[in-house]
C-alpha positions in Angstrom: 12.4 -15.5 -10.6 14.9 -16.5 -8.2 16.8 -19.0 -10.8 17.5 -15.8 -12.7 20.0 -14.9 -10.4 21.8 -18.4 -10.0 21.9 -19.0 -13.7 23.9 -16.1 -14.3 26.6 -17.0 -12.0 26.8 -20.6 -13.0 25.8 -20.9 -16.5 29.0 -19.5 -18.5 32.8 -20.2 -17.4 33.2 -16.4 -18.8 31.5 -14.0 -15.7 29.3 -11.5 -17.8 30.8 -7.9 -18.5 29.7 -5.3 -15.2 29.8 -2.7 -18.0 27.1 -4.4 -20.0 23.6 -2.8 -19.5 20.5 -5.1 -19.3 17.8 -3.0 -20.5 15.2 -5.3 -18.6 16.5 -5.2 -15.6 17.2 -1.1 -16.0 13.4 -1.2 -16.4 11.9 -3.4 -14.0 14.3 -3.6 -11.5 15.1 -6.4 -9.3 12.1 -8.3 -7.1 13.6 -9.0 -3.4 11.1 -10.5 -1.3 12.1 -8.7 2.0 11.9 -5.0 0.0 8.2 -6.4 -0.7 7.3 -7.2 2.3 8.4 -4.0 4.2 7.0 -1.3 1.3 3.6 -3.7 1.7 3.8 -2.9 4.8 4.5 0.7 4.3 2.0 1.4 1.8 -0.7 -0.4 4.2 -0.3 1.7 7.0 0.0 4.9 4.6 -3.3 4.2 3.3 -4.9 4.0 6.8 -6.0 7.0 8.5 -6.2 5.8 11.9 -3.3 3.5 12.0 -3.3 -0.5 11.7 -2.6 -3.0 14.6 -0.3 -5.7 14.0 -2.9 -8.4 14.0 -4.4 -6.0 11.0 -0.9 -6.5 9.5 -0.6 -9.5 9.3 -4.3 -10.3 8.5 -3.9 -8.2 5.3 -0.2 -9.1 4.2 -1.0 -13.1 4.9 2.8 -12.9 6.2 3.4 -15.2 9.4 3.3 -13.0 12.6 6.5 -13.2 13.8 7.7 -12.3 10.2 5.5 -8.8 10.2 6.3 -8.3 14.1 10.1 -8.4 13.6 9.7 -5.9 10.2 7.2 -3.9 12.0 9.4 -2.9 15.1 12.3 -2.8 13.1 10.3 0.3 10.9 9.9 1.7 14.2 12.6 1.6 16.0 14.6 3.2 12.1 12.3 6.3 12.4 9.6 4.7 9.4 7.0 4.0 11.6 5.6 4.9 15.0 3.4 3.0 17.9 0.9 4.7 19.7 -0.9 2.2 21.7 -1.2 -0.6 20.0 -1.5 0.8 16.7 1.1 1.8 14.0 1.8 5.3 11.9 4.0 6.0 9.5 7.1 8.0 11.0 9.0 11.0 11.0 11.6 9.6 8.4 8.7 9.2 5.9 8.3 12.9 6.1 11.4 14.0 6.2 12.8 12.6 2.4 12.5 15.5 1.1 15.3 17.1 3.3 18.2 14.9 1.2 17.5 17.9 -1.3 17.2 20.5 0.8 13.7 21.3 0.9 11.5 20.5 4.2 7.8 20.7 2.9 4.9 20.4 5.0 2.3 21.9 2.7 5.1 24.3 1.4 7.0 25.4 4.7 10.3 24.9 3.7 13.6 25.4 5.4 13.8 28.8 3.3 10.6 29.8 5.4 12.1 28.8 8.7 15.0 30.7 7.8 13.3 34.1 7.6 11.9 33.3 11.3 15.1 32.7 12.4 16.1 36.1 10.5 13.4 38.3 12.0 13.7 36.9 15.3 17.5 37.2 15.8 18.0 33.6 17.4 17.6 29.7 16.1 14.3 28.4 15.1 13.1 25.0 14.8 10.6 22.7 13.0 9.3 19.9 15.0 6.2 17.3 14.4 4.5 14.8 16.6 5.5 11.1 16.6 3.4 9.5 19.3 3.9 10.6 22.7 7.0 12.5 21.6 8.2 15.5 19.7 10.8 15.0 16.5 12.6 18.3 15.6 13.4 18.0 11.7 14.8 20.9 11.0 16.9 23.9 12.6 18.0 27.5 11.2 20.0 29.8 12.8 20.4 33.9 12.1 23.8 33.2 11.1 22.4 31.8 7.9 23.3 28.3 8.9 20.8 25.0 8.8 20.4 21.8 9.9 17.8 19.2 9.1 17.6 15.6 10.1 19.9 14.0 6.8 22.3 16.6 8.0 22.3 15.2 11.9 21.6 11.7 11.2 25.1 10.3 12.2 23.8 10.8 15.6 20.5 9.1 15.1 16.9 10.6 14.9 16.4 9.5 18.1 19.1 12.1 19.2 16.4 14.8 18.0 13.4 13.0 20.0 12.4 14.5 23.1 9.5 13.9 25.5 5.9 15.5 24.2 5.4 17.8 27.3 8.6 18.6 28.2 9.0 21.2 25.3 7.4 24.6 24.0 6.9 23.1 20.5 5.0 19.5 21.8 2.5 21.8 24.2 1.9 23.9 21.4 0.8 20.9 19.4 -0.8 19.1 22.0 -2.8 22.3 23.1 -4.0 22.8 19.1 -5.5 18.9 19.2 -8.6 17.7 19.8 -9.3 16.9 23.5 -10.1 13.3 22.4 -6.6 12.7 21.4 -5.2 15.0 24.4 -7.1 12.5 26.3 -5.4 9.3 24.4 -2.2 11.5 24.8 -2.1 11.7 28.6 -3.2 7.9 28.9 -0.2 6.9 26.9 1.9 8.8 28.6 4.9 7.2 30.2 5.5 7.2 34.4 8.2 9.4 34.3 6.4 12.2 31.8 3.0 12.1 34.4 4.3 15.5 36.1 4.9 17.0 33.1 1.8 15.7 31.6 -0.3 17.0 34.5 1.8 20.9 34.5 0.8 20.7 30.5 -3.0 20.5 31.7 -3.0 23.3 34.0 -1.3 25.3 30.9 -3.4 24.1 28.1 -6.9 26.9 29.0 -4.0 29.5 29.1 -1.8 28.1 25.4 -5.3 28.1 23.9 -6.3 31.3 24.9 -2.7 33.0 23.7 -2.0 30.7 20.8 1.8 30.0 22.3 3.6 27.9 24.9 6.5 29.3 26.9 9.1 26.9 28.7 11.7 28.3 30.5 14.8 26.4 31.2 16.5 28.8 33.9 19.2 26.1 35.0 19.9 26.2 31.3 19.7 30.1 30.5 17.5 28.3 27.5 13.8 29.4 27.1 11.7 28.1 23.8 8.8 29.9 22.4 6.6 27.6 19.8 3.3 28.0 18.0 1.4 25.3 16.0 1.3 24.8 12.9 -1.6 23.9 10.8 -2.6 22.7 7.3 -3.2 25.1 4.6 -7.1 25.3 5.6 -6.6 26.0 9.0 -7.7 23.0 10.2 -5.6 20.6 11.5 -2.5 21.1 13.4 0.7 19.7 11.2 4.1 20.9 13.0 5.2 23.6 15.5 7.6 26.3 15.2 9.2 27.3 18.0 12.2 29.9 18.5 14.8 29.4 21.5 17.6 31.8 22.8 18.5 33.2 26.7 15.8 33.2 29.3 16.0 37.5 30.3 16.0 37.7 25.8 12.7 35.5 25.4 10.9 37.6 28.3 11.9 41.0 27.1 11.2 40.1 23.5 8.0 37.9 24.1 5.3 39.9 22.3 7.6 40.5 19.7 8.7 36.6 19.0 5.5 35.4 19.5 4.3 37.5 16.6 7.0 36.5 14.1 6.0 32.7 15.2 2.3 33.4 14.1 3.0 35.2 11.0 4.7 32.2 9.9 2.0 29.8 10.9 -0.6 31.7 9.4 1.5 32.6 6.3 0.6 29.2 5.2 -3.2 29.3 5.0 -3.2 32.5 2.7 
């Protein structure tokens, strides 16, 4: 109750010893009404396979709307959730706790597994999922044995590692592995500024199906990715990319060869 709180700092002349332990509250914790609301919240939208609206919010919370619209785009804009339309799904933070102790797990692919890519293939490899109409890369590994993941690089925000869904190897490679209902959804929520790239991913997609990789060259850049998706341990449903990056002429004489260490890793995970 709240009068816990201002009893104890107005009750005794003496303040109470910081060393002392209350075994209650070591047990139970604390009640805050705003950490309620937002792990409600949370735990609603986890629960949800397609996603809740913010009208379904609040219907379900009872919380005023302005209340559950303020905590809802403030989960969103700190990584915890993402819109798509005009629905909400959990975000790439949510799936990326795991990283504060070193291990990235998607159904077991760990940062140890993106290491041996990155080891085979002689150049950096990433990790990337899908948040909306963009791609998130979560974690990085380079042949020089070092890593990164997104605790690592969050002093300069996730949204540093957020870049737009068709403009990369690793978002076509997911894209292409969906079902054309949600390529469809995809493409309609696509921003103005994405529609070329969005309509060059189209006349692609027959030709990343048929393959099983996307290839985007960066010539300005000297920087050419190479990316597979990657799905759940049945084989069903695409989870992540992999993708592999290093100099344009490397990527084009080595093609054949990266592509194959890219799908020996994707499939590695539905033996």
């Amino acid at each position: 109750m709240t009068t816990l709180s201002s009893d104890s700092h107005s009750a005794s002349s003496k303040d109470p010893d910081p060393r002392a332990k209350d075994d209650r509250l070591s047990r139970d914790g604390i009640p805050h009404r705003t950490i309620d609301r937002v792990t409600e919240i949370m735990e609603h939208v986890a629960h949800s396979a397609d996603g809740l609206t913010l009208a379904e919010l609040v219907q379900i919370t009872g919380g005023a709307r302005t209340s559950i619209h303020g905590f809802v785009w403030g989960l969103v804009s700190a990584g915890w959730l993402f819109a798509e339309g005009n629905r909400f799904y959990l975000g790439p933070v949510t799936f990326s706790l795991t990283l504060g102790q070193e291990r990235l797990q998607f159904d077991d692919f760990s940062l140890e597994d993106l290491q041996r890519v990155s080891d085979r293939a002689g150049t950096s490899a990433l990790l990337a999922l899908r948040v909306g109409t963009s791609i998130v890369y979560v974690g990085r590994t380079s042949p020089d044995g070092s890593t990164a993941n997104w605790w690592q690089r969050r002093q300069h925000g996730w949204k540093s590692l957020r870049r737009p869904l068709f403009d990369t190897a690793a978002g076509r490679a997911l894209v292409a592995a969906q079902p054309d209902s949600t390529i469809r959804l995809l493409i309609a929520n696509t921003s103005a500024d994405q529609a070329d790239a969005a309509d060059e991913f189209l006349r692609q997609i027959d030709d990343i199906r048929d393959k099983g990789y996307s290839l985007n060259e960066h010539p300005d850049k000297d920087l050419s990715g190479l990316a597979v998706a990657v799905r759940d341990r049945h084989g069903e449903h695409p989870v992540a990319a992999i993708a592999l990056v290093g100099p344009v002429a490397v990527v084009r004489e080595r093609r054949d060869e990266l592509v194959a260490i890219l799908k020996d890793a994707a499939n590695c995970r539905q033996r």
